[in-house]
PDBQT receptor file of N, H, CA, C and O in Angstrom, charges set to zero:
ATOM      1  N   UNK A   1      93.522  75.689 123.187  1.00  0.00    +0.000 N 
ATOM      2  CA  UNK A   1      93.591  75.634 121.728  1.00  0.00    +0.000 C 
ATOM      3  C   UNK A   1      93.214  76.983 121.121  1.00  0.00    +0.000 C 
ATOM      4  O   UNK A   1      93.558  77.286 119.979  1.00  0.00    +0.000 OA
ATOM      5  N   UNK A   2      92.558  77.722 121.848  1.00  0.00    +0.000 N 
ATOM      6  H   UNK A   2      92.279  77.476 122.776  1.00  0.00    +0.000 HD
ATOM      7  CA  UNK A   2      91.488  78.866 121.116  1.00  0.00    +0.000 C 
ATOM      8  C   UNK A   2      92.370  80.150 121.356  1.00  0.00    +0.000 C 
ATOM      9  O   UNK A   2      91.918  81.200 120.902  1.00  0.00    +0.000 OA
ATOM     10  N   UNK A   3      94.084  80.201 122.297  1.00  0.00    +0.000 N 
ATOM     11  H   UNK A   3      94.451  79.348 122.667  1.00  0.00    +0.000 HD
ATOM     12  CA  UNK A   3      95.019  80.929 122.423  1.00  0.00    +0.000 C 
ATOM     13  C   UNK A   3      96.090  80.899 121.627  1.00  0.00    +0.000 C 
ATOM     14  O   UNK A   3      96.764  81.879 121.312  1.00  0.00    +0.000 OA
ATOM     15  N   UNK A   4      96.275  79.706 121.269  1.00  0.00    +0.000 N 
ATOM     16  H   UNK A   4      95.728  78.909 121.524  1.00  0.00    +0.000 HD
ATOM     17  CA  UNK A   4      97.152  79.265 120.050  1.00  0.00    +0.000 C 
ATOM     18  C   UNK A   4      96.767  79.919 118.987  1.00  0.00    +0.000 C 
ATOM     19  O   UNK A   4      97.651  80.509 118.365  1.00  0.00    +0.000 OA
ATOM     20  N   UNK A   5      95.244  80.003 118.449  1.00  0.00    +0.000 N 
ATOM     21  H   UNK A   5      94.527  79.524 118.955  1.00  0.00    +0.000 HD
ATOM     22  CA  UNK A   5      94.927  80.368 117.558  1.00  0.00    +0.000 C 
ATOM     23  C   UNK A   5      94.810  81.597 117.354  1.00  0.00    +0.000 C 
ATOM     24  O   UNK A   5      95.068  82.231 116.331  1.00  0.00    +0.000 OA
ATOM     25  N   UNK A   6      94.467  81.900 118.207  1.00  0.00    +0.000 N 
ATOM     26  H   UNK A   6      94.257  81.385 119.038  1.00  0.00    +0.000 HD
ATOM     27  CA  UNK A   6      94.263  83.689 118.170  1.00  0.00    +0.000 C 
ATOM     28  C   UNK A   6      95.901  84.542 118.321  1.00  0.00    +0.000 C 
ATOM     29  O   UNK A   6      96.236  85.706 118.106  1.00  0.00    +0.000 OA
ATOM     30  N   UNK A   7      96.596  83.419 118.752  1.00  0.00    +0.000 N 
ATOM     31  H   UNK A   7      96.324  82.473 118.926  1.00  0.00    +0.000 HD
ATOM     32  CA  UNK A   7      98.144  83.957 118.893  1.00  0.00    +0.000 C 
ATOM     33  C   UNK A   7      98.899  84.167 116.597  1.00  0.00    +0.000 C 
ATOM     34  O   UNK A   7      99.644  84.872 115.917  1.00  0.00    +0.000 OA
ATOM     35  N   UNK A   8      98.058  83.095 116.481  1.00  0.00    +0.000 N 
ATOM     36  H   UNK A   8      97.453  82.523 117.033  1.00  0.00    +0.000 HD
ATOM     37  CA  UNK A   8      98.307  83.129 115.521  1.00  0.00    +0.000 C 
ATOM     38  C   UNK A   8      97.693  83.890 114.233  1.00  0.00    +0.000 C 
ATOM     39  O   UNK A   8      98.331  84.132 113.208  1.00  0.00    +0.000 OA
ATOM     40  N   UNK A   9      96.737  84.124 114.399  1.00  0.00    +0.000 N 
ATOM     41  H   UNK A   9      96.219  83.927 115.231  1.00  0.00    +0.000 HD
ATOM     42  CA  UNK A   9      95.965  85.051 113.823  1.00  0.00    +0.000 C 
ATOM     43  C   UNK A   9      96.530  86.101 114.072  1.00  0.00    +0.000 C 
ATOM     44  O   UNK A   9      96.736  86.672 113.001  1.00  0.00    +0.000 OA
ATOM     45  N   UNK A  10      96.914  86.700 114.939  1.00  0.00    +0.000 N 
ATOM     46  H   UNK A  10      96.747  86.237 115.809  1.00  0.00    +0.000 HD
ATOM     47  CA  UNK A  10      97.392  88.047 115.280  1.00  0.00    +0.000 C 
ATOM     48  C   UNK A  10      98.916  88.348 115.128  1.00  0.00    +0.000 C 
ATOM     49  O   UNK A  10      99.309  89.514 115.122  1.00  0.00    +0.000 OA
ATOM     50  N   UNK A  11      99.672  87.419 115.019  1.00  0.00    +0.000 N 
ATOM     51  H   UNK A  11      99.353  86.472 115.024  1.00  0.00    +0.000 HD
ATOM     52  CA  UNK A  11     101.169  87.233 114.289  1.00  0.00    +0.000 C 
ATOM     53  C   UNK A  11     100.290  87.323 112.562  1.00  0.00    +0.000 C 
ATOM     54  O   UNK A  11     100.449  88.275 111.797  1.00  0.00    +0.000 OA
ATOM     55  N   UNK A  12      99.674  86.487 112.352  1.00  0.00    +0.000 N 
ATOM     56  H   UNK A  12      99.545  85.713 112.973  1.00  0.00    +0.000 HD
ATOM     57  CA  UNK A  12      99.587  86.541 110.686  1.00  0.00    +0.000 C 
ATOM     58  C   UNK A  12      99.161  88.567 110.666  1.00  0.00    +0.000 C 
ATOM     59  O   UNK A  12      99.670  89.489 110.030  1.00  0.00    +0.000 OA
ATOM     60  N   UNK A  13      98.485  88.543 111.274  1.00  0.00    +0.000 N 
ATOM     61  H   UNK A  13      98.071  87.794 111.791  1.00  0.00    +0.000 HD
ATOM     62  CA  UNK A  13      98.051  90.107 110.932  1.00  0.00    +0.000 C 
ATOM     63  C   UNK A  13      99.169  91.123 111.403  1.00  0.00    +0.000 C 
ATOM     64  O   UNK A  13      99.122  92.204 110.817  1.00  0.00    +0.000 OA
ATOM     65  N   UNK A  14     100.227  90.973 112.410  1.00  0.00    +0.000 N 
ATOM     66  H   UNK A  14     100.266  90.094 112.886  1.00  0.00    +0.000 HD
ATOM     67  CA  UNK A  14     101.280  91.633 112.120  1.00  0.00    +0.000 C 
ATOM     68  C   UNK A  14     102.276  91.329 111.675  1.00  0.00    +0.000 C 
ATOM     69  O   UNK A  14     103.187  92.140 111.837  1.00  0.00    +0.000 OA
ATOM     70  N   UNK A  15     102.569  90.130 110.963  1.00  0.00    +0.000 N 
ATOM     71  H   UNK A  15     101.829  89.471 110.831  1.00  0.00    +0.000 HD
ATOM     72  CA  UNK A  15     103.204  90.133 109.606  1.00  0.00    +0.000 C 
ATOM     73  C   UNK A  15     103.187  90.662 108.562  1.00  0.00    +0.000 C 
ATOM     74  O   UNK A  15     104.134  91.099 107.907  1.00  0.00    +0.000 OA
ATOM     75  N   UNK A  16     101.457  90.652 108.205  1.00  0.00    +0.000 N 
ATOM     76  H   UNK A  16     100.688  90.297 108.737  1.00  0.00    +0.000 HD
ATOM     77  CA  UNK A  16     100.783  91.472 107.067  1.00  0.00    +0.000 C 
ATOM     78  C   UNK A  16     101.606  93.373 107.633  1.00  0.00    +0.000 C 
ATOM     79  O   UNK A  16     102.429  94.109 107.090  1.00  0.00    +0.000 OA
ATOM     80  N   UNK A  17     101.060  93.435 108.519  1.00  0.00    +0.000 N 
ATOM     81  H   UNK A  17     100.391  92.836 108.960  1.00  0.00    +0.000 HD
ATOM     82  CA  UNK A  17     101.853  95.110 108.436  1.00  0.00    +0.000 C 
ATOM     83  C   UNK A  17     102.804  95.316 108.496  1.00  0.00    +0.000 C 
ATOM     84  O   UNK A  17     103.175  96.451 108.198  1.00  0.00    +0.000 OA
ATOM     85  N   UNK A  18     103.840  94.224 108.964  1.00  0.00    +0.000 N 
ATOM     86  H   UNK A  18     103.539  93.302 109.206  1.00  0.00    +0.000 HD
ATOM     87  CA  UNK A  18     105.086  94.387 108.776  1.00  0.00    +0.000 C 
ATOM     88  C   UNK A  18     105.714  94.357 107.263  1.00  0.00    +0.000 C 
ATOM     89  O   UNK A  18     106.697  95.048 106.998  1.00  0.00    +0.000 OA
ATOM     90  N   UNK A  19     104.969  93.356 106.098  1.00  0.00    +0.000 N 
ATOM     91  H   UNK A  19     104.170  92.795 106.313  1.00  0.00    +0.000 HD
ATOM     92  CA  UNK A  19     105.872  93.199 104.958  1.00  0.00    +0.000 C 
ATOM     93  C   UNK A  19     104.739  95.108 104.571  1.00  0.00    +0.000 C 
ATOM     94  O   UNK A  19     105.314  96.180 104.382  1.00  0.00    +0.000 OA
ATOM     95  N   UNK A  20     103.638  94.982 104.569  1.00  0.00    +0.000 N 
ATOM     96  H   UNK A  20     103.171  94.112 104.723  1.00  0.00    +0.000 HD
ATOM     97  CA  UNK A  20     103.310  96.364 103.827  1.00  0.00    +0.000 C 
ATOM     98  C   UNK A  20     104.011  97.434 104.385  1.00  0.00    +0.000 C 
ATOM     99  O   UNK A  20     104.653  98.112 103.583  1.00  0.00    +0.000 OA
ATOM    100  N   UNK A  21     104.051  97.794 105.715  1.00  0.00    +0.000 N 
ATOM    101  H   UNK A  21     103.529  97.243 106.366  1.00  0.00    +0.000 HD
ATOM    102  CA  UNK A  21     105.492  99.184 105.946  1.00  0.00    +0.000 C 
ATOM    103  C   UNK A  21     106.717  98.838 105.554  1.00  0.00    +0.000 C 
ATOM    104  O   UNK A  21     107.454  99.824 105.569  1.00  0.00    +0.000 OA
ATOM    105  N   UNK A  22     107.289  97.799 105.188  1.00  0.00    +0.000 N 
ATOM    106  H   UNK A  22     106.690  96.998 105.176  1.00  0.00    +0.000 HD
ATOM    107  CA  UNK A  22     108.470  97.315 104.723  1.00  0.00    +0.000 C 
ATOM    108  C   UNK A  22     108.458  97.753 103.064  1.00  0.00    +0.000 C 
ATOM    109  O   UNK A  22     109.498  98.022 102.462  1.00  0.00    +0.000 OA
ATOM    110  N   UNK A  23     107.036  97.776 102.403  1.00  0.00    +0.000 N 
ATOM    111  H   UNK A  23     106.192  97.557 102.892  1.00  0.00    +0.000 HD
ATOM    112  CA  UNK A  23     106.961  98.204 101.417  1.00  0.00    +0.000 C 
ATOM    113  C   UNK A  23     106.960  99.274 101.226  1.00  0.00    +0.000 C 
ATOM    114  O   UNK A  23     107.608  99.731 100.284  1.00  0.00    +0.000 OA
ATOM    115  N   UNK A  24     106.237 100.055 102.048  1.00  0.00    +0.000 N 
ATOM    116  H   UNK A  24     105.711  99.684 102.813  1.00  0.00    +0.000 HD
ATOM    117  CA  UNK A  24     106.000 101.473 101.710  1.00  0.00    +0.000 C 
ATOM    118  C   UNK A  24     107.081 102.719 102.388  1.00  0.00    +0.000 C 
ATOM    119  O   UNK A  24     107.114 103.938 102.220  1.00  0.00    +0.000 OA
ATOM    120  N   UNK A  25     107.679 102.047 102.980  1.00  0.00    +0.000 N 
ATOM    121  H   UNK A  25     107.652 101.057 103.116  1.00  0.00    +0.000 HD
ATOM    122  CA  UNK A  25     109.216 102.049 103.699  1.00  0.00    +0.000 C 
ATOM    123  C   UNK A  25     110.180 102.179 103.430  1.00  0.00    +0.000 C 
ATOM    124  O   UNK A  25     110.982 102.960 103.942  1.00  0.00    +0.000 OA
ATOM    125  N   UNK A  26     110.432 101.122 102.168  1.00  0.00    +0.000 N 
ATOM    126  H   UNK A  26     109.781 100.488 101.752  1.00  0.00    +0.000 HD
ATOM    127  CA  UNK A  26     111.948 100.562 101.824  1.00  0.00    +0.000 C 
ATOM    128  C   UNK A  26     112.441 101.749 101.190  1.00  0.00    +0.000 C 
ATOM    129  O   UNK A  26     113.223 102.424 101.859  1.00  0.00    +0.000 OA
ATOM    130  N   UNK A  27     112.088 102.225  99.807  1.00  0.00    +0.000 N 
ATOM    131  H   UNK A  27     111.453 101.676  99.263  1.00  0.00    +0.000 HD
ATOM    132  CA  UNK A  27     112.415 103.273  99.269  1.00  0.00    +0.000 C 
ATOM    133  C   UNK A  27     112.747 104.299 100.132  1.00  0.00    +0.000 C 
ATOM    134  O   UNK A  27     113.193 105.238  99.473  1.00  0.00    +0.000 OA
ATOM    135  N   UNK A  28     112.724 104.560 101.448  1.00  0.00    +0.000 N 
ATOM    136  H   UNK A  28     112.361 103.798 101.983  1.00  0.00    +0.000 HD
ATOM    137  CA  UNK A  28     113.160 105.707 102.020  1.00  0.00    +0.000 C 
ATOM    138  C   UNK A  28     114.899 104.976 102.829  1.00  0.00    +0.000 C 
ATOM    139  O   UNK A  28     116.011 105.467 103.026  1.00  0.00    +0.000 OA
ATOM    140  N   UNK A  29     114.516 104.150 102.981  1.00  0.00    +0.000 N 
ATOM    141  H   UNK A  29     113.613 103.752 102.821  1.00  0.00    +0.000 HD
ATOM    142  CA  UNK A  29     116.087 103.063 103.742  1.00  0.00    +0.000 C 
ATOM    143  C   UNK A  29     116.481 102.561 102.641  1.00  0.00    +0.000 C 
ATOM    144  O   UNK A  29     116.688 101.350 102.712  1.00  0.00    +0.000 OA
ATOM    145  N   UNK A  30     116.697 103.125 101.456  1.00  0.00    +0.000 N 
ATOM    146  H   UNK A  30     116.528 104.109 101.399  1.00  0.00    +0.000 HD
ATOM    147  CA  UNK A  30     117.437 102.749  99.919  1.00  0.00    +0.000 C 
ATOM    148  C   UNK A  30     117.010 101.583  99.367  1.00  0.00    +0.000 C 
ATOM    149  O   UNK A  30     117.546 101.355  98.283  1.00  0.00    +0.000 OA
ATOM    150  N   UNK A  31     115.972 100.491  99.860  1.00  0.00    +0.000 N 
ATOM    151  H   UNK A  31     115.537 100.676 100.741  1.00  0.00    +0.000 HD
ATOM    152  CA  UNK A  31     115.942  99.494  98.978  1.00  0.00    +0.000 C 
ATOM    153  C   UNK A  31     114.953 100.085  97.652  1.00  0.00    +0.000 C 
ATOM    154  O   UNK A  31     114.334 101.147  97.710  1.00  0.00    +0.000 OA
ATOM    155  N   UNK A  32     114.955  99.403  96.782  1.00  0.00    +0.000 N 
ATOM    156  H   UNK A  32     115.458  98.540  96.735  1.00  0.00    +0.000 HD
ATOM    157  CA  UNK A  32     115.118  99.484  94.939  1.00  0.00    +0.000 C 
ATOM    158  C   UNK A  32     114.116  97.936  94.473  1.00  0.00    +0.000 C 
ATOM    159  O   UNK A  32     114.502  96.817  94.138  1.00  0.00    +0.000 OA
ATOM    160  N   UNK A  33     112.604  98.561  94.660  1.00  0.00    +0.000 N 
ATOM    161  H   UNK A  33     112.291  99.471  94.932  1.00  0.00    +0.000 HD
ATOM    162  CA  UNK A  33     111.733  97.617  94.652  1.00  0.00    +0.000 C 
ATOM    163  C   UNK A  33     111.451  97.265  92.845  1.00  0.00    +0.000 C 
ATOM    164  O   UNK A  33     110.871  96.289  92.368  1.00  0.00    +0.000 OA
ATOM    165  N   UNK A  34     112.105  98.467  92.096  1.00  0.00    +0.000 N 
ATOM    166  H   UNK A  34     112.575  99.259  92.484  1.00  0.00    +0.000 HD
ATOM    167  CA  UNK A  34     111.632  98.658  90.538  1.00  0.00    +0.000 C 
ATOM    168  C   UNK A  34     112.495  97.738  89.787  1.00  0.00    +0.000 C 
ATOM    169  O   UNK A  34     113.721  97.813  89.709  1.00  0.00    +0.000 OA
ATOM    170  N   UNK A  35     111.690  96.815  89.211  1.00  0.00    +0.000 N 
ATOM    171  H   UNK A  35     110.694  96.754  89.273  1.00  0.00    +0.000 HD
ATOM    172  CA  UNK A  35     112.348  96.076  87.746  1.00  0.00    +0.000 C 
ATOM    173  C   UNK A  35     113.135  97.044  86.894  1.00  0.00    +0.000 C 
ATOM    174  O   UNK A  35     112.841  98.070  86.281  1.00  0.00    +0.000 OA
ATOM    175  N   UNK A  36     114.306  96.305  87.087  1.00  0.00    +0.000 N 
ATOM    176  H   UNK A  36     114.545  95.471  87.585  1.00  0.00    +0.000 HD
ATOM    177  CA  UNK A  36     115.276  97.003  85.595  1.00  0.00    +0.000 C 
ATOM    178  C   UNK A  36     114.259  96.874  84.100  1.00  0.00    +0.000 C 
ATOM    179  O   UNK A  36     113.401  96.060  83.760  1.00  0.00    +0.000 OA
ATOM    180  N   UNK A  37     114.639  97.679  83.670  1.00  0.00    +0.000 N 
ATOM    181  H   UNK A  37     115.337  98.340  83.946  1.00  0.00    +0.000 HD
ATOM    182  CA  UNK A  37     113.326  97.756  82.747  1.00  0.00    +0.000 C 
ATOM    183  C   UNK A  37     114.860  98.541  81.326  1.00  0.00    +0.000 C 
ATOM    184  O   UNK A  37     115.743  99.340  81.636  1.00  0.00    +0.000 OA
ATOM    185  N   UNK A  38     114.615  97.879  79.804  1.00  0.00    +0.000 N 
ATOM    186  H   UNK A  38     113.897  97.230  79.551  1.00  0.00    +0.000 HD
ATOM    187  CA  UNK A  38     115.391  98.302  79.008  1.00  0.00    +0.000 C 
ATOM    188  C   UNK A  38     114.214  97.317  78.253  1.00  0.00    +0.000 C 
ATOM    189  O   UNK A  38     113.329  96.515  78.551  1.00  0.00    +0.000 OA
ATOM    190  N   UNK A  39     114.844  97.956  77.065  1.00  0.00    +0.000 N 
ATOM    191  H   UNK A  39     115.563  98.608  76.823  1.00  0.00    +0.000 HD
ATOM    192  CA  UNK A  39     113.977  97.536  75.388  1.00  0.00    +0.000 C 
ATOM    193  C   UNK A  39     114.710  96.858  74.897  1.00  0.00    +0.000 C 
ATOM    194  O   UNK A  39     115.889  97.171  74.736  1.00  0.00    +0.000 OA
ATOM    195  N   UNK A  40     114.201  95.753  74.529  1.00  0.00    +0.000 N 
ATOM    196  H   UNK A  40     113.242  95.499  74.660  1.00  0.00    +0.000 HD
ATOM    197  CA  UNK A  40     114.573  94.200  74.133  1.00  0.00    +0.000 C 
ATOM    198  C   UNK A  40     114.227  94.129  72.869  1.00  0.00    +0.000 C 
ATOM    199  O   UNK A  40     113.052  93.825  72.667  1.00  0.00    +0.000 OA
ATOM    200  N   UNK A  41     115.045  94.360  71.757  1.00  0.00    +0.000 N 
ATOM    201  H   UNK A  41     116.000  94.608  71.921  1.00  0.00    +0.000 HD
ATOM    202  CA  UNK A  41     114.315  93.817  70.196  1.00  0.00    +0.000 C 
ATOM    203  C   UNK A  41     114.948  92.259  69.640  1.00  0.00    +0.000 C 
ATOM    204  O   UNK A  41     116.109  91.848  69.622  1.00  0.00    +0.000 OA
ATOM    205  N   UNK A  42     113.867  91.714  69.275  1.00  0.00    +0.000 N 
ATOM    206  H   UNK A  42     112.924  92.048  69.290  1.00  0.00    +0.000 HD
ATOM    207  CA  UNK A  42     114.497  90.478  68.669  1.00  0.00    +0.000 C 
ATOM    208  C   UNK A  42     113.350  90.216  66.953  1.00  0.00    +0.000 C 
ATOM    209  O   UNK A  42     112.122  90.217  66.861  1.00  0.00    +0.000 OA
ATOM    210  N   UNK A  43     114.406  90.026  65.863  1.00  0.00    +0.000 N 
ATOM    211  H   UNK A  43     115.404  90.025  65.937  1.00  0.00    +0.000 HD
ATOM    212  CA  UNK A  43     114.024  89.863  64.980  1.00  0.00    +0.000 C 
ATOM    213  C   UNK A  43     113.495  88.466  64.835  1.00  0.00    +0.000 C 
ATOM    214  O   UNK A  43     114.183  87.466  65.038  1.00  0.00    +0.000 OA
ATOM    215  N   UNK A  44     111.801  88.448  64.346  1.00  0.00    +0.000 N 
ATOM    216  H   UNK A  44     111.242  89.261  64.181  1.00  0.00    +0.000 HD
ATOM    217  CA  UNK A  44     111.269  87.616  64.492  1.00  0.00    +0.000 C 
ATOM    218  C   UNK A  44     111.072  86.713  62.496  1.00  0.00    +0.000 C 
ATOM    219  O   UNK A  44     110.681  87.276  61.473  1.00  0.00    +0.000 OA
ATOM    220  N   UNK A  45     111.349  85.821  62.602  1.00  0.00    +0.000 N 
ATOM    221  H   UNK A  45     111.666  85.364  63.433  1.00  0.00    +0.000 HD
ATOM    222  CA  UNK A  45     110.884  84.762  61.204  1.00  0.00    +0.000 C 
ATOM    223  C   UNK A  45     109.649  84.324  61.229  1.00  0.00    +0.000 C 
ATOM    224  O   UNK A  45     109.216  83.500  62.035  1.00  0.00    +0.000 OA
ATOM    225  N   UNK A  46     109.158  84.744  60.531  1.00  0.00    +0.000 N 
ATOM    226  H   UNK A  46     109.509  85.413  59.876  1.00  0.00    +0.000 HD
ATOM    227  CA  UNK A  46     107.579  84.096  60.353  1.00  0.00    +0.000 C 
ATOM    228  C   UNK A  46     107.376  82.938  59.001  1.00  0.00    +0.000 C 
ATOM    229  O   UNK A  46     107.250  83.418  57.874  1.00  0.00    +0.000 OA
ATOM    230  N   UNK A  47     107.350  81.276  59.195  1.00  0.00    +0.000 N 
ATOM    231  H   UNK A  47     107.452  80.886  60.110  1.00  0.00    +0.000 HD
ATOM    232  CA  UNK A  47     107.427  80.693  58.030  1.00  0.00    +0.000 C 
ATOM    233  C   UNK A  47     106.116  80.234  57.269  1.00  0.00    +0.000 C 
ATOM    234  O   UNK A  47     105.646  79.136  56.972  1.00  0.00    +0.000 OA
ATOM    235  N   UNK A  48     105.668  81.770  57.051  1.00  0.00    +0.000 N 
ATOM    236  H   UNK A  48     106.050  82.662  57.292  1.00  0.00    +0.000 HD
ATOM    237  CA  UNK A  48     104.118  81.728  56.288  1.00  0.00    +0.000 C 
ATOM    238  C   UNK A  48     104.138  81.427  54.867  1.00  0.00    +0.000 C 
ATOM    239  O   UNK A  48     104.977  82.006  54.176  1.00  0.00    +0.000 OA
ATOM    240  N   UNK A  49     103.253  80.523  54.281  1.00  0.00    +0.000 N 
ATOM    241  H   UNK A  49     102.572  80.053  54.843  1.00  0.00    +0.000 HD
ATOM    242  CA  UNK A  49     103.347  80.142  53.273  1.00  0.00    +0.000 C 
ATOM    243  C   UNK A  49     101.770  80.819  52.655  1.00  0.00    +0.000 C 
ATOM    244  O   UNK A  49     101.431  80.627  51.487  1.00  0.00    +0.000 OA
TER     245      UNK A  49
């Protein structure tokens, strides 16, 4: 039981380094981690009395 676990613990911890070099990574293998980002106006009604 105590190999299972430690098998697994140690997959979770190179998962963890796999998605963070995947992060710090991607931008060089072209992926495009940045929100489209543009300015949104919307005219707002306020029915204050």
């Amino acid at each position: 039981m105590s190999k299972i676990f430690k098998f697994l613990i140690y997959l979770i911890i190179l998962i963890g380094i796999g998605v963070v070099a995947y992060v710090y990574l991607g931008p060089w293998f072209g992926v495009d981690f940045d929100a489209p980002q543009s300015e949104i106006r919307q005219p707002v009604t306020l029915d204050a009395q």
